[in-house]
N, C-alpha and C positions, 0 to 999 in steps of 0.2 A: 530571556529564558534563564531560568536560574537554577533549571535539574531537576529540581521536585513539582514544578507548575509549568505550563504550557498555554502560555497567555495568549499566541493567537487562535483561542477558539472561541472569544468573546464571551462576555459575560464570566470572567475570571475564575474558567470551568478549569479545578484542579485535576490536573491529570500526574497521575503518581511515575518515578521513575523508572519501573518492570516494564509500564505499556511504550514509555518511551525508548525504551531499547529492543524493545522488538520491533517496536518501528523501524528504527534506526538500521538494524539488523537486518531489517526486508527490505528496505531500500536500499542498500548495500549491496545485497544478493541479485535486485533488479538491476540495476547498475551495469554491475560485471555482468551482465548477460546480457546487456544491450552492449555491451562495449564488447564482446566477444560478436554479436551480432554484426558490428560495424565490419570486423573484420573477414565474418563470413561472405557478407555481400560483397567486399571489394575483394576477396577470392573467387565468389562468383560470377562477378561482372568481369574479372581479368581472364579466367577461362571462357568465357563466351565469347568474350571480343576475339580470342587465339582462334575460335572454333576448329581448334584441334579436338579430334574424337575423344583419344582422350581424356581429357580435359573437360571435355562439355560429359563425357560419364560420370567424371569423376563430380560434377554440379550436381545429381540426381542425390548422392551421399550429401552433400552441404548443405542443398536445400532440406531433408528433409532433417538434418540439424537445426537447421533456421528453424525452419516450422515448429519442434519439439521447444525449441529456446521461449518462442514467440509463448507457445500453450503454456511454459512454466512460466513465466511473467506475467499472462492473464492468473494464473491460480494464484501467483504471491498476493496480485492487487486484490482478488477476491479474498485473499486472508487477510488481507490489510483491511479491509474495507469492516468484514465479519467483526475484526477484533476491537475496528473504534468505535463502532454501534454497539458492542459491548461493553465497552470500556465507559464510553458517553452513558449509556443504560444504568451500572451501576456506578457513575458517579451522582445523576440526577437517584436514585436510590439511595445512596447516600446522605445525602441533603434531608432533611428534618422533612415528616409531612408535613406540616404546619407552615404558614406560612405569615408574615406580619402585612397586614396593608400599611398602606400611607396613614389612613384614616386611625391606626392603632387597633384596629379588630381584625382577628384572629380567622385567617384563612385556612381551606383544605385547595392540595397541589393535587390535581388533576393526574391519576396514574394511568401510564395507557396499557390495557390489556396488551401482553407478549405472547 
């Protein structure tokens, strides 16, 4: 990878440097929320085993951390996901309509209604 192209998407589909950091940047954000995640469960799992009352209240707060943690994680991948079918969208847009065959005559590229 060399910053301005993103070669594992085959067919040496340029993807510009903005889309790569924001990638970068939500995977980043999912990250530290699973890694605050870790630490919620093994808070949870240590009060439950105590099952001091306490303790097992104070799970009802963490867990429904966890669960908020969990929903913002699904939304980033859902933004992840929106932005590289966006991004794939107008890169294939990008690209000439026209297309060369093998044969040297002069193709039209198939655009799919959005």
């Amino acid at each position: 990878m060399d910053g301005d192209t993103f070669s594992g998407l085959g067919n040496g589909t340029q993807v510009d440097n903005k889309v790569l950091q924001t990638f970068q940047k939500s995977f980043v954000q999912v990250q530290n929320i699973l890694d605050q995640n870790r630490l919620l469960i093994n808070e949870i799992n240590q009060n439950h085993e105590s099952k001091m009352p306490d303790n097992l209240s104070r799970n009802v707060g963490l867990i429904r951390e966890l669960n908020n943690n969990i929903r913002r994680v699904v939304d980033l991948y859902a933004d992840l996901s929106t932005s590289f079918t966006k991004s794939m969208e107008a890169s294939s847009e990008g690209d000439s309509g026209g297309t060369l065959k093998s044969d040297g005559k002069a193709g039209q590229k198939r655009i799919r209604p959005g």
